[in-house]
mmCIF file of the N, C-alpha and C atoms, coordinates in Angstrom:
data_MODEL
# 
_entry.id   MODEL 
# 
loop_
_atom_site.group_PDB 
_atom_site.id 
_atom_site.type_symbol 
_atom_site.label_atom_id 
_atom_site.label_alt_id 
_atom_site.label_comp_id 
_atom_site.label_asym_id 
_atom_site.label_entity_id 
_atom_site.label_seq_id 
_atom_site.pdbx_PDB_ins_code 
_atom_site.Cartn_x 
_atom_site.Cartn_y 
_atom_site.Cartn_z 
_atom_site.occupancy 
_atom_site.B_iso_or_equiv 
_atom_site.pdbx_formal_charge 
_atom_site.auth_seq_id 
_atom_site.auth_comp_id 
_atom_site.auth_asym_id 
_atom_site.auth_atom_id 
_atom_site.pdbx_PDB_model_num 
ATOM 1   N N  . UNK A 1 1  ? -165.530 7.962  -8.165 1.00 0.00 ? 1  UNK A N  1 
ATOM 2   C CA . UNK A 1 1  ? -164.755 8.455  -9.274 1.00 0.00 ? 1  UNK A CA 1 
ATOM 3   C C  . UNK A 1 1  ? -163.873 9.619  -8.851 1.00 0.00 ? 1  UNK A C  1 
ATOM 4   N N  . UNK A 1 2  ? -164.397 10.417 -8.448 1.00 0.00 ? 2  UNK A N  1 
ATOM 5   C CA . UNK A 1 2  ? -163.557 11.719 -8.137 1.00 0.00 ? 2  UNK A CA 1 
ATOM 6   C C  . UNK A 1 2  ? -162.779 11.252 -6.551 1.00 0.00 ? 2  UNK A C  1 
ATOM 7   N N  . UNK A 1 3  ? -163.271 10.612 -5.752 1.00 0.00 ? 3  UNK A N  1 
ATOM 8   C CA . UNK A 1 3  ? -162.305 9.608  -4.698 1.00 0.00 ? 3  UNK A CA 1 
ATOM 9   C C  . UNK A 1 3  ? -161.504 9.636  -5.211 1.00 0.00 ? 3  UNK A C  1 
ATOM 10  N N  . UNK A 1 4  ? -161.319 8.386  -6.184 1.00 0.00 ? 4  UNK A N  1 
ATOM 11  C CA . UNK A 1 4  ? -160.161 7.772  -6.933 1.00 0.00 ? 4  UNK A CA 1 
ATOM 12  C C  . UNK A 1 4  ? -159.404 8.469  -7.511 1.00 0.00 ? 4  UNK A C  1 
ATOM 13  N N  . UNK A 1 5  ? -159.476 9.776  -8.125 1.00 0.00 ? 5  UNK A N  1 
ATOM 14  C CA . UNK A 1 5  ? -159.084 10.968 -8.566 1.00 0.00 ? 5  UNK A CA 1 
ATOM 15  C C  . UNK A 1 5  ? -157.941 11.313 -7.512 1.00 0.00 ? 5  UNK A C  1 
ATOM 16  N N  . UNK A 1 6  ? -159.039 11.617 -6.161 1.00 0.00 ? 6  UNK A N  1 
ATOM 17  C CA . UNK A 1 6  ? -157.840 12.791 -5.325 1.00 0.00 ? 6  UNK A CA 1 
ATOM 18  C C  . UNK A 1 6  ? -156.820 11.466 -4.642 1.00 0.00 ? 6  UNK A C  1 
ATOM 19  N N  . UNK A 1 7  ? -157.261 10.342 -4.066 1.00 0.00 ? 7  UNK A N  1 
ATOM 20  C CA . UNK A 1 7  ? -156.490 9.219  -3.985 1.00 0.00 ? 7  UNK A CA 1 
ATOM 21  C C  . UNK A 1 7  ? -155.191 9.272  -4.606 1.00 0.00 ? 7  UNK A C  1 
ATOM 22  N N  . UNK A 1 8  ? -155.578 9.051  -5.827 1.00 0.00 ? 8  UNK A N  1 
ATOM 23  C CA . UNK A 1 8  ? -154.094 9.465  -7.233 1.00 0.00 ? 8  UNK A CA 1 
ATOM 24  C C  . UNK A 1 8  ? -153.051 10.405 -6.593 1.00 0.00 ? 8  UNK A C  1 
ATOM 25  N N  . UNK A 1 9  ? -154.135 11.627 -6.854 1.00 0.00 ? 9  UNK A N  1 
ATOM 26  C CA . UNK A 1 9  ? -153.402 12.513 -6.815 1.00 0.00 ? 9  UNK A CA 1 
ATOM 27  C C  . UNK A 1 9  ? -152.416 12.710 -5.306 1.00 0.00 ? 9  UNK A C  1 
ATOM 28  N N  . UNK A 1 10 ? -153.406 12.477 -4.116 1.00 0.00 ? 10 UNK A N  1 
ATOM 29  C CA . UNK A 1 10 ? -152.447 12.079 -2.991 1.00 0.00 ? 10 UNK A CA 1 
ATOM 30  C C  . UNK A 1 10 ? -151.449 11.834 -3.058 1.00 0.00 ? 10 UNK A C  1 
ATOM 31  N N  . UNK A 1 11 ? -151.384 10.116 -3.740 1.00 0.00 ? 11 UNK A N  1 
ATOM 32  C CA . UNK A 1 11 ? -150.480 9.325  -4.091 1.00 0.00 ? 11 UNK A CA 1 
ATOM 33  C C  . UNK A 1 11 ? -149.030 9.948  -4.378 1.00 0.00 ? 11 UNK A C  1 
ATOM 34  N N  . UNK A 1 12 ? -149.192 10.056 -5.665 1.00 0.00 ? 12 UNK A N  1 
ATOM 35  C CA . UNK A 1 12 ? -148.287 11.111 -6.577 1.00 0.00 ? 12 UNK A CA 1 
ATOM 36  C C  . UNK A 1 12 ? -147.615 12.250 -5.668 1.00 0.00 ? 12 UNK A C  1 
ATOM 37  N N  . UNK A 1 13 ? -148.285 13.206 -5.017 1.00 0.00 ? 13 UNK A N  1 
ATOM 38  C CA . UNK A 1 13 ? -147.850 13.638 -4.227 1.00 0.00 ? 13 UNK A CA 1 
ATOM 39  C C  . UNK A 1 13 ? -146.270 13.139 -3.247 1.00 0.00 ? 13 UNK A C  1 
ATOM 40  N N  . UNK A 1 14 ? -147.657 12.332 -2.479 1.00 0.00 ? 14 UNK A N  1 
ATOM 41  C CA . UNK A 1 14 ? -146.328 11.811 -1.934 1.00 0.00 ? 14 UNK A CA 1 
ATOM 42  C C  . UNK A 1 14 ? -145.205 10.935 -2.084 1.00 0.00 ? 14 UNK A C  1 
ATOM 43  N N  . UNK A 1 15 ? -145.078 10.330 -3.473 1.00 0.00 ? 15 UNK A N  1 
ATOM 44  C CA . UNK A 1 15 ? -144.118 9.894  -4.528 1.00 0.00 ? 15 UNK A CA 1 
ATOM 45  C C  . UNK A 1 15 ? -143.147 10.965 -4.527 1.00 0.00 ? 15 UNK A C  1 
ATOM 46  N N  . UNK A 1 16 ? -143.271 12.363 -4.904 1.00 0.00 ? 16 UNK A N  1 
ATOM 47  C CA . UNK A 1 16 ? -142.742 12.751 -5.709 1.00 0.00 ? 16 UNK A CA 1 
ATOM 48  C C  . UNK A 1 16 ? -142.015 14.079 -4.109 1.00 0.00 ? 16 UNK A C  1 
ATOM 49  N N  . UNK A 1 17 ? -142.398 14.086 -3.356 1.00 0.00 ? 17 UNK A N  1 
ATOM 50  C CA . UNK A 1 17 ? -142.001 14.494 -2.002 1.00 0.00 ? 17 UNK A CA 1 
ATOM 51  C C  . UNK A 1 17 ? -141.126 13.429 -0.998 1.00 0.00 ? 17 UNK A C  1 
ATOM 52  N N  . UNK A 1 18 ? -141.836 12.855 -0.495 1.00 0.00 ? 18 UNK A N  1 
ATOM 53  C CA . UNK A 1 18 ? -141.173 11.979 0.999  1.00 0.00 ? 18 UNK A CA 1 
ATOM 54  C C  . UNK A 1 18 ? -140.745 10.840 0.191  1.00 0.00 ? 18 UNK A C  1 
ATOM 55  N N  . UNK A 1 19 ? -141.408 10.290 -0.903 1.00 0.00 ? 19 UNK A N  1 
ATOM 56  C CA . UNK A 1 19 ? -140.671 8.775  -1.244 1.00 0.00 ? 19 UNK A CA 1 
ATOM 57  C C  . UNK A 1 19 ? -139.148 8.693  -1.698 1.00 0.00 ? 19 UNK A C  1 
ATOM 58  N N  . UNK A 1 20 ? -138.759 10.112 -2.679 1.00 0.00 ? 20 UNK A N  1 
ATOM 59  C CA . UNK A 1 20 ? -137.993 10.034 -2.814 1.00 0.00 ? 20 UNK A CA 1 
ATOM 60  C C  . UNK A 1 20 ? -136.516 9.840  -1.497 1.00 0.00 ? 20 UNK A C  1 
ATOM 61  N N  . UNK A 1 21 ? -137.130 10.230 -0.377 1.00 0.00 ? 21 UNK A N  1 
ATOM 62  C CA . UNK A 1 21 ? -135.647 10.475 0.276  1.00 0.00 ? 21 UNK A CA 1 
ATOM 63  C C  . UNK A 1 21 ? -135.776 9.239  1.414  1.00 0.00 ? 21 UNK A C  1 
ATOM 64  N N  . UNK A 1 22 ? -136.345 8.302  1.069  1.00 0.00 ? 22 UNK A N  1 
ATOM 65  C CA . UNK A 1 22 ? -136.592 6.812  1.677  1.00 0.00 ? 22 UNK A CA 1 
ATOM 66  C C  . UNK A 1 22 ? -135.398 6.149  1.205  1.00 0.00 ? 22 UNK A C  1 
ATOM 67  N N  . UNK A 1 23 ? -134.051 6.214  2.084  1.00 0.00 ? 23 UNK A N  1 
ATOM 68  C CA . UNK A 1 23 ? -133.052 5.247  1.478  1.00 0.00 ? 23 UNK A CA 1 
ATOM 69  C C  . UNK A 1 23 ? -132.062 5.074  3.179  1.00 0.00 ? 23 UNK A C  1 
ATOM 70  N N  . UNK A 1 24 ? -131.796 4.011  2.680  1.00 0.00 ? 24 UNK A N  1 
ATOM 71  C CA . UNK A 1 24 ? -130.987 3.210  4.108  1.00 0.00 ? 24 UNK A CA 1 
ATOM 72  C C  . UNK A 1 24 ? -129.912 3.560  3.858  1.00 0.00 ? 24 UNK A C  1 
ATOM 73  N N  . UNK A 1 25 ? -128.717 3.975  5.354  1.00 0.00 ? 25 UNK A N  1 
ATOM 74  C CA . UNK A 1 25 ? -127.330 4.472  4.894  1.00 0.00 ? 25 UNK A CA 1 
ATOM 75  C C  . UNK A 1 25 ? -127.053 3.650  6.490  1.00 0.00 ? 25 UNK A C  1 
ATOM 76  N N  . UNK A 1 26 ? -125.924 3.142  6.410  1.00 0.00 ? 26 UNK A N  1 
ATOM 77  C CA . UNK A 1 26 ? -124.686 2.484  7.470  1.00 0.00 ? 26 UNK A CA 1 
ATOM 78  C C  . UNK A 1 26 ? -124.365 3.647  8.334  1.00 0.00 ? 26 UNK A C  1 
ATOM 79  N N  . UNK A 1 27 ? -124.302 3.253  9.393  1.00 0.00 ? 27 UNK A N  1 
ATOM 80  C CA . UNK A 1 27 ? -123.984 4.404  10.490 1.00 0.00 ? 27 UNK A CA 1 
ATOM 81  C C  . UNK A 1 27 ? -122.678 3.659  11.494 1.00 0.00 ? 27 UNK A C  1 
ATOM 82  N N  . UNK A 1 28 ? -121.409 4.179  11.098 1.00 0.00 ? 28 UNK A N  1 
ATOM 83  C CA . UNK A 1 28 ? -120.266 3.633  12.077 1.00 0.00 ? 28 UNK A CA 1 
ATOM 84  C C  . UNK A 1 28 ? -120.574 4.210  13.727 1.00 0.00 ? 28 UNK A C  1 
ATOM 85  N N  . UNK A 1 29 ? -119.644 3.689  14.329 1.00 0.00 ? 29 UNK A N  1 
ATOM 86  C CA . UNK A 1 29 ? -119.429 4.077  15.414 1.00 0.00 ? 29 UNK A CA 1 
ATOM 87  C C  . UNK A 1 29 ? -119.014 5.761  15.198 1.00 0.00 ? 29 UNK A C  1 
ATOM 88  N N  . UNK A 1 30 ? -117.726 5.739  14.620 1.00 0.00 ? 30 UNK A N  1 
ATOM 89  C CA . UNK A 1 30 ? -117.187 7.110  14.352 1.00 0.00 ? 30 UNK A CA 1 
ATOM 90  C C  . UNK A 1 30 ? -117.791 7.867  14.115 1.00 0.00 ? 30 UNK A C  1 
ATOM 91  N N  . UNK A 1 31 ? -119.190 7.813  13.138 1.00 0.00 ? 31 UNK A N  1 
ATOM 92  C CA . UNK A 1 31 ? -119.876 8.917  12.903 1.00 0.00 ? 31 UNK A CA 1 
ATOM 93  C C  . UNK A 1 31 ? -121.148 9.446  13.617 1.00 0.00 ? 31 UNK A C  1 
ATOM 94  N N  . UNK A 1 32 ? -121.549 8.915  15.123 1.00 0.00 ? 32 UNK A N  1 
ATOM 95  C CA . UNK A 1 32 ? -122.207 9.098  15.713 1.00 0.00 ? 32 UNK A CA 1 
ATOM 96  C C  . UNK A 1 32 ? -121.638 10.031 16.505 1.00 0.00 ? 32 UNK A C  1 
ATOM 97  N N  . UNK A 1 33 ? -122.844 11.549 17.000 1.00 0.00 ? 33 UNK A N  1 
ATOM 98  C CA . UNK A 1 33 ? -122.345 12.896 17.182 1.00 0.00 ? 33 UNK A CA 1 
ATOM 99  C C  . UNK A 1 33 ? -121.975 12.834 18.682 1.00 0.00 ? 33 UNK A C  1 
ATOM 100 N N  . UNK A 1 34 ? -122.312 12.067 19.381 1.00 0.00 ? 34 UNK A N  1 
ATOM 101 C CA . UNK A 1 34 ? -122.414 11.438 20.898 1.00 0.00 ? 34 UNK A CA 1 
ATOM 102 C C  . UNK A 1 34 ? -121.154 11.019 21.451 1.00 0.00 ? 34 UNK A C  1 
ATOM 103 N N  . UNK A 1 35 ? -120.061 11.300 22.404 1.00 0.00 ? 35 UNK A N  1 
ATOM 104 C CA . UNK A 1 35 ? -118.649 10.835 22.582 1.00 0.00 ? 35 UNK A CA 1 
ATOM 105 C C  . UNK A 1 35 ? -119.153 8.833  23.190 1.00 0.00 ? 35 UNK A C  1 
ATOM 106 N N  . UNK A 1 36 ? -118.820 8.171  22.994 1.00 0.00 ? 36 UNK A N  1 
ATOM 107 C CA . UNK A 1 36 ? -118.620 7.029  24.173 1.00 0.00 ? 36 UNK A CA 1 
ATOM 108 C C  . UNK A 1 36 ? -120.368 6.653  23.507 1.00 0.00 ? 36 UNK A C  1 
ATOM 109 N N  . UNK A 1 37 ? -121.170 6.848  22.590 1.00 0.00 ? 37 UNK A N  1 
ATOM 110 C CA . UNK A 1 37 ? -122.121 6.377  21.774 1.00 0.00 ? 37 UNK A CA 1 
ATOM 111 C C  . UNK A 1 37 ? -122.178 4.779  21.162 1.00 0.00 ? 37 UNK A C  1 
ATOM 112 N N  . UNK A 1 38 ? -122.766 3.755  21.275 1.00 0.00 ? 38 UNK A N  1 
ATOM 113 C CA . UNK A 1 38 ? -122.392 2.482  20.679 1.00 0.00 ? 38 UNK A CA 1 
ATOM 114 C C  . UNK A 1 38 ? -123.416 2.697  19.665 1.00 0.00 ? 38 UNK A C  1 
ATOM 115 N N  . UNK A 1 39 ? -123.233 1.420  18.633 1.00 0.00 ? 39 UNK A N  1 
ATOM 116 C CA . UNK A 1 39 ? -124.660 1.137  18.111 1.00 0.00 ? 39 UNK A CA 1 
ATOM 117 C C  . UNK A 1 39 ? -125.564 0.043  17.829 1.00 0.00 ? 39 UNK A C  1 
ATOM 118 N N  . UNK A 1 40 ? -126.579 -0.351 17.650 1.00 0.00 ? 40 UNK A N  1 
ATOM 119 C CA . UNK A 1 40 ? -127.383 -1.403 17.383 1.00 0.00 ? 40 UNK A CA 1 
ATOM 120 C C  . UNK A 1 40 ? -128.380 -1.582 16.132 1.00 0.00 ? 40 UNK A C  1 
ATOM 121 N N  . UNK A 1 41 ? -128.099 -2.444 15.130 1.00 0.00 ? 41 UNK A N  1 
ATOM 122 C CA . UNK A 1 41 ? -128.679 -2.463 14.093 1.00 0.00 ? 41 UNK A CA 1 
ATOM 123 C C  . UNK A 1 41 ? -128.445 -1.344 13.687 1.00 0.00 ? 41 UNK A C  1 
ATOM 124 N N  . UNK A 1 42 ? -127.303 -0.361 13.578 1.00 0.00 ? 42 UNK A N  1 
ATOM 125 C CA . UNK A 1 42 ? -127.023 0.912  12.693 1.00 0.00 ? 42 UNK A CA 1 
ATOM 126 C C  . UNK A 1 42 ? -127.418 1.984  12.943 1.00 0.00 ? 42 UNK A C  1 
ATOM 127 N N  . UNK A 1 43 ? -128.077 2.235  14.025 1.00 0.00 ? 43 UNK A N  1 
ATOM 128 C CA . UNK A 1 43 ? -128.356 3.713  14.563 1.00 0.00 ? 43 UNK A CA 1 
ATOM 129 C C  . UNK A 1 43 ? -127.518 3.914  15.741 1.00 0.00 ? 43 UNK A C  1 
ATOM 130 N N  . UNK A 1 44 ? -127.420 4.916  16.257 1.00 0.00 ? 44 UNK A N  1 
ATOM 131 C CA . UNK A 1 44 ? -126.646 5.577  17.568 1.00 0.00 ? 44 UNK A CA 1 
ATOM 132 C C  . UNK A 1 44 ? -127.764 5.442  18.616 1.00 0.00 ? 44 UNK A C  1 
ATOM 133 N N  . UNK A 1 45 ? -127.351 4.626  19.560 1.00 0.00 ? 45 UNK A N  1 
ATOM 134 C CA . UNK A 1 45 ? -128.272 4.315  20.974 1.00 0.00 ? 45 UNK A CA 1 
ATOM 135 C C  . UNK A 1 45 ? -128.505 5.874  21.813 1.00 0.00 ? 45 UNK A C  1 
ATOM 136 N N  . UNK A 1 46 ? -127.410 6.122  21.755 1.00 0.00 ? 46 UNK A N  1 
ATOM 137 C CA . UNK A 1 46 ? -127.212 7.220  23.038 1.00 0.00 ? 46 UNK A CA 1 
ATOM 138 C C  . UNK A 1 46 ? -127.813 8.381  22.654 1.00 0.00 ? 46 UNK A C  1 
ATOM 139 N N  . UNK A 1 47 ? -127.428 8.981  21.308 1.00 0.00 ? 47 UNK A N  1 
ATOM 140 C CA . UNK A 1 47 ? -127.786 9.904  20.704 1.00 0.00 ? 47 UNK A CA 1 
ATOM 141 C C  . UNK A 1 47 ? -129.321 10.128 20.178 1.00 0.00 ? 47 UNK A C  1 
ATOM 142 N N  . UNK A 1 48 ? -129.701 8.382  19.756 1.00 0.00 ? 48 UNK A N  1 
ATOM 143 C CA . UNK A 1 48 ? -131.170 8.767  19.551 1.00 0.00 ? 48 UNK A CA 1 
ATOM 144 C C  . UNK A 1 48 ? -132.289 8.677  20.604 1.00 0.00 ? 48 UNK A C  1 
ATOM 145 N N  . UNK A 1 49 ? -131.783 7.791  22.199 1.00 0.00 ? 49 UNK A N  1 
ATOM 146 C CA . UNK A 1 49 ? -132.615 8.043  23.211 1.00 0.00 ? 49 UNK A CA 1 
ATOM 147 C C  . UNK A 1 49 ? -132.632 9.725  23.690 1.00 0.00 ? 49 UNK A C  1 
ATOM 148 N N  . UNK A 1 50 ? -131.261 10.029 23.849 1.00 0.00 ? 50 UNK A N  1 
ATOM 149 C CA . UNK A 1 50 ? -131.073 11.472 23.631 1.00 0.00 ? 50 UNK A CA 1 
ATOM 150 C C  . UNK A 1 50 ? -132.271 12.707 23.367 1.00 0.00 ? 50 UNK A C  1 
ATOM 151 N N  . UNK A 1 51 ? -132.296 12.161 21.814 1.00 0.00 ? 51 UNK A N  1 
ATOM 152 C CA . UNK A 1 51 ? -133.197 13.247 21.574 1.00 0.00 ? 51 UNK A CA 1 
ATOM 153 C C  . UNK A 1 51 ? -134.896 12.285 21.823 1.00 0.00 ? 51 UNK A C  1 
ATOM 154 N N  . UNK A 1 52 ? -135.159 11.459 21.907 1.00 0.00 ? 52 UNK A N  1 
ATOM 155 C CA . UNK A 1 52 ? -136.233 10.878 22.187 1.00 0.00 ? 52 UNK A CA 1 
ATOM 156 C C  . UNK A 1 52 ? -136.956 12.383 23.612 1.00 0.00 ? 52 UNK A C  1 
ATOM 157 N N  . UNK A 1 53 ? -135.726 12.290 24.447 1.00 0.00 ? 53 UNK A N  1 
ATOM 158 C CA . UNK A 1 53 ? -136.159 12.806 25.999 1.00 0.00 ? 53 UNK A CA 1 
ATOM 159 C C  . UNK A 1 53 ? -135.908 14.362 25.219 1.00 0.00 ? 53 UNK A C  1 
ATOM 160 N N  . UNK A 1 54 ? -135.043 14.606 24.822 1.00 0.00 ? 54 UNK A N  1 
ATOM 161 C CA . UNK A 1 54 ? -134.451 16.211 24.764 1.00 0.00 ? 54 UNK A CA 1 
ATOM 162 C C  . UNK A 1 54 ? -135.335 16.983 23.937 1.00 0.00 ? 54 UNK A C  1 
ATOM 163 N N  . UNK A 1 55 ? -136.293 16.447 22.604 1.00 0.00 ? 55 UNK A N  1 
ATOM 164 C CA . UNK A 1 55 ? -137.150 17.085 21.979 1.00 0.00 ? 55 UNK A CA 1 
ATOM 165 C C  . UNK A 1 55 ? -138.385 17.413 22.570 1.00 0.00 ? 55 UNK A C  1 
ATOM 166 N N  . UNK A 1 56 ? -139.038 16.537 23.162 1.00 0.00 ? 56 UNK A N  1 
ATOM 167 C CA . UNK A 1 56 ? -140.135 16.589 24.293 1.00 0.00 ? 56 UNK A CA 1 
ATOM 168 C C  . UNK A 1 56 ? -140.039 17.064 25.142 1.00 0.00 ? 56 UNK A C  1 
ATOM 169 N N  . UNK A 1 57 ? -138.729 17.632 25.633 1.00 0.00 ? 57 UNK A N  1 
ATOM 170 C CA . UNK A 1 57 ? -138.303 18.689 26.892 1.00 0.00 ? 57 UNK A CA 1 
ATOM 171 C C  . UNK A 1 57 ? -138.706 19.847 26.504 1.00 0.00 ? 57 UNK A C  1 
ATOM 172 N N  . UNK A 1 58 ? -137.651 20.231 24.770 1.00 0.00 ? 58 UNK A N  1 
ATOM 173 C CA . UNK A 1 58 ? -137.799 21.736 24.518 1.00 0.00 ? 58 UNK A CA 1 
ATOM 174 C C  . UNK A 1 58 ? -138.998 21.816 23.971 1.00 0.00 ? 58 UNK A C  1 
ATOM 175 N N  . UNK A 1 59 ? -139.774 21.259 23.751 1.00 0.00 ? 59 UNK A N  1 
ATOM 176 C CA . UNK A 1 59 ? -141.156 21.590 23.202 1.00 0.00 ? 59 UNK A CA 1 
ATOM 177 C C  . UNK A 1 59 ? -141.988 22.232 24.659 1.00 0.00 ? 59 UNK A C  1 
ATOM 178 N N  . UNK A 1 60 ? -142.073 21.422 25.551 1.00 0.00 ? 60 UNK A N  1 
ATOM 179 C CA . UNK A 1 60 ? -142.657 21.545 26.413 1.00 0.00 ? 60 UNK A CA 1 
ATOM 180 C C  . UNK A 1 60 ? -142.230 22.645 27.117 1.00 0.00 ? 60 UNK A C  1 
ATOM 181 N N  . UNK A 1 61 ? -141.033 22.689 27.426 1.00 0.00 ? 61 UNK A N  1 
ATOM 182 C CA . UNK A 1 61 ? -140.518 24.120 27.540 1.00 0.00 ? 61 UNK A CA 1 
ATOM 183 C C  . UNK A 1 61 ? -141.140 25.408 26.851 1.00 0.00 ? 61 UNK A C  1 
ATOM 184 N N  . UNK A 1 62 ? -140.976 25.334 25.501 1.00 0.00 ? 62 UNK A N  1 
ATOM 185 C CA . UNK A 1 62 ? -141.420 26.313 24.692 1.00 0.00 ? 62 UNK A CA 1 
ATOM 186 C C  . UNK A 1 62 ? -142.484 26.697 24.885 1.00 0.00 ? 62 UNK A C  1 
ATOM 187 N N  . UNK A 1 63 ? -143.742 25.464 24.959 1.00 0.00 ? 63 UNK A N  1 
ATOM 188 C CA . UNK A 1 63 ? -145.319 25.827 24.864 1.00 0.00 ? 63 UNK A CA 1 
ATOM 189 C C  . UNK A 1 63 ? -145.514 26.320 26.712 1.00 0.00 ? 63 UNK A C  1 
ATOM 190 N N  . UNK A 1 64 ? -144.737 26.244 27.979 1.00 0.00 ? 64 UNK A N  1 
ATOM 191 C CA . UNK A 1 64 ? -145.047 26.662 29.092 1.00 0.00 ? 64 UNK A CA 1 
ATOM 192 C C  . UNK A 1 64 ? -144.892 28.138 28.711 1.00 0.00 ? 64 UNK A C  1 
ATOM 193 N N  . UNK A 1 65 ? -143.605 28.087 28.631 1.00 0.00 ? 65 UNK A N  1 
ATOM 194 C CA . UNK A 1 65 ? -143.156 29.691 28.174 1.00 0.00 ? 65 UNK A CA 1 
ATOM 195 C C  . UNK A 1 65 ? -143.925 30.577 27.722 1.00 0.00 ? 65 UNK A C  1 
ATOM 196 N N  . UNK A 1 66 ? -144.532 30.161 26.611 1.00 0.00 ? 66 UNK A N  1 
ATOM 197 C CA . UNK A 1 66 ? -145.238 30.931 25.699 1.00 0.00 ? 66 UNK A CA 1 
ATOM 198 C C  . UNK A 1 66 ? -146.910 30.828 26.396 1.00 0.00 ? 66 UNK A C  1 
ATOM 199 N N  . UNK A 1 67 ? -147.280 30.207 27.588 1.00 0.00 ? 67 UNK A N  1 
ATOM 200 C CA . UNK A 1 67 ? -148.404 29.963 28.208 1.00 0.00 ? 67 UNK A CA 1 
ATOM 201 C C  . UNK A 1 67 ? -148.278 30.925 29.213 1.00 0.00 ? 67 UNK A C  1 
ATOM 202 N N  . UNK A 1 68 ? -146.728 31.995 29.614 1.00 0.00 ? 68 UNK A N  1 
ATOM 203 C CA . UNK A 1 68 ? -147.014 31.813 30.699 1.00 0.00 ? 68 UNK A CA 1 
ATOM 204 C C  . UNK A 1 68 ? -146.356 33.669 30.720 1.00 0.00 ? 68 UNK A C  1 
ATOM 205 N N  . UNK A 1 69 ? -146.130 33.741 29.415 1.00 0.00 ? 69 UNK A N  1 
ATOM 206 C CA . UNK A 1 69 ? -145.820 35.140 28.665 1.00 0.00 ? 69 UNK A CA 1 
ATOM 207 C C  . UNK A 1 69 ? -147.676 35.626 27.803 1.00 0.00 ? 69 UNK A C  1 
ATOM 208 N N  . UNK A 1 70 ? -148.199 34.608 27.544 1.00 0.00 ? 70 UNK A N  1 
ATOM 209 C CA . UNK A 1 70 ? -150.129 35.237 27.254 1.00 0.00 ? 70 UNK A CA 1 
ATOM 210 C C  . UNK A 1 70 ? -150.166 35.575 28.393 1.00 0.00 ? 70 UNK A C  1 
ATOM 211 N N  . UNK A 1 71 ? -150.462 34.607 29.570 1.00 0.00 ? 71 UNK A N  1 
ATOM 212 C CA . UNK A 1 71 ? -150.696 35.153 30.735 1.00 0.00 ? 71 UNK A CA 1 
ATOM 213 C C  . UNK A 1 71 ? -150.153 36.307 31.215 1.00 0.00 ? 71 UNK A C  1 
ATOM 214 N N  . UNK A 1 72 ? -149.260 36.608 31.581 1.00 0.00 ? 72 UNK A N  1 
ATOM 215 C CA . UNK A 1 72 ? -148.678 38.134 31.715 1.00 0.00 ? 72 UNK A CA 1 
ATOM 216 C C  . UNK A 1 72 ? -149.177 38.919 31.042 1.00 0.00 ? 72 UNK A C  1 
ATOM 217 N N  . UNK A 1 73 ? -149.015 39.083 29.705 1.00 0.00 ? 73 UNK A N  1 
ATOM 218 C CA . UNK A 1 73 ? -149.743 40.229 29.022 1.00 0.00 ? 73 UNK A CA 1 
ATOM 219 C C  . UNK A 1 73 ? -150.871 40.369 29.281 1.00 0.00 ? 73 UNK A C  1 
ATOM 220 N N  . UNK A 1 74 ? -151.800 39.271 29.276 1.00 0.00 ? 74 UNK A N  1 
ATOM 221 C CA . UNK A 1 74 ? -153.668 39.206 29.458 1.00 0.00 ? 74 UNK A CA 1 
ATOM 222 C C  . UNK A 1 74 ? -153.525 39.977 30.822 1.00 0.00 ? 74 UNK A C  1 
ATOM 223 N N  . UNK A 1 75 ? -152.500 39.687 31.781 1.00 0.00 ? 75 UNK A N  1 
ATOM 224 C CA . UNK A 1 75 ? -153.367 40.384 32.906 1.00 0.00 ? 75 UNK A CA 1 
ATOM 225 C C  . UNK A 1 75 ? -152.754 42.149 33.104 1.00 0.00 ? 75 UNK A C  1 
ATOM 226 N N  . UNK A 1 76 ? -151.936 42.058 32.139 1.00 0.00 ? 76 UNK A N  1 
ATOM 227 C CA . UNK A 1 76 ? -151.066 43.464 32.403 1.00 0.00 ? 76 UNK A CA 1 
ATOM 228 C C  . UNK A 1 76 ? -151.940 43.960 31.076 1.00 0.00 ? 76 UNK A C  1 
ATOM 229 N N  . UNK A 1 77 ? -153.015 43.537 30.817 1.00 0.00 ? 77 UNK A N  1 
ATOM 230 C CA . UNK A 1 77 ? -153.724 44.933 29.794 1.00 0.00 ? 77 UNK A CA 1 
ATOM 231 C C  . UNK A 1 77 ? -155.488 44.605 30.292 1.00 0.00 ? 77 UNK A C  1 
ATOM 232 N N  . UNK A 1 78 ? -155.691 43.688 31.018 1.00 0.00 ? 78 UNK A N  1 
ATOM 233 C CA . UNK A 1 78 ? -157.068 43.240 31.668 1.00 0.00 ? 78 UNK A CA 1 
ATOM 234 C C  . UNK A 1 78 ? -157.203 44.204 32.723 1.00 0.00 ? 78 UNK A C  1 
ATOM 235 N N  . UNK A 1 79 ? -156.195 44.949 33.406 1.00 0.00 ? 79 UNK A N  1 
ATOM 236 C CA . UNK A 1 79 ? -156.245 45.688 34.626 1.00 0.00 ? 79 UNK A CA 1 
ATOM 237 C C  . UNK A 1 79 ? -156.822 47.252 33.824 1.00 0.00 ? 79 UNK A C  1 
# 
């Protein structure tokens, strides 16, 4: 009973958040941000392998960085 409750309420939730902005839009050539970009079935090839590689770069980037700036401090106040 109370399952079925928060279930609902889940539900609803995410109705009223992410469902709404679930809608298909046409993507020209022209409007892909990429120079010399084609497309397939309506997305930008170039642009979305692009960020496939380029988001997983700067992340990884970020979290070394920030692995490697603790470290410095830990040992410049451990002494």
């Amino acid at each position: 009973m109370i399952k079925n409750k928060i279930n609902k309420w889940i539900l609803f939730l995410y109705f009223l958040t992410v469902g709404n902005y679930a809608h298909a839009r046409v993507i020209n050539v022209n409007s892909c941000p990429v120079p010399f970009d084609f497309t397939v079935a309506d997305f930008c090839v170039l642009s979305t392998i692009g960020m496939w590689i380029a988001i997983p770069l700067i992340i990884m980037v970020v979290y070394v960085g920030f692995a490697l700036f603790t470290g410095l401090i830990r040992s410049i106040f451990s002494r």
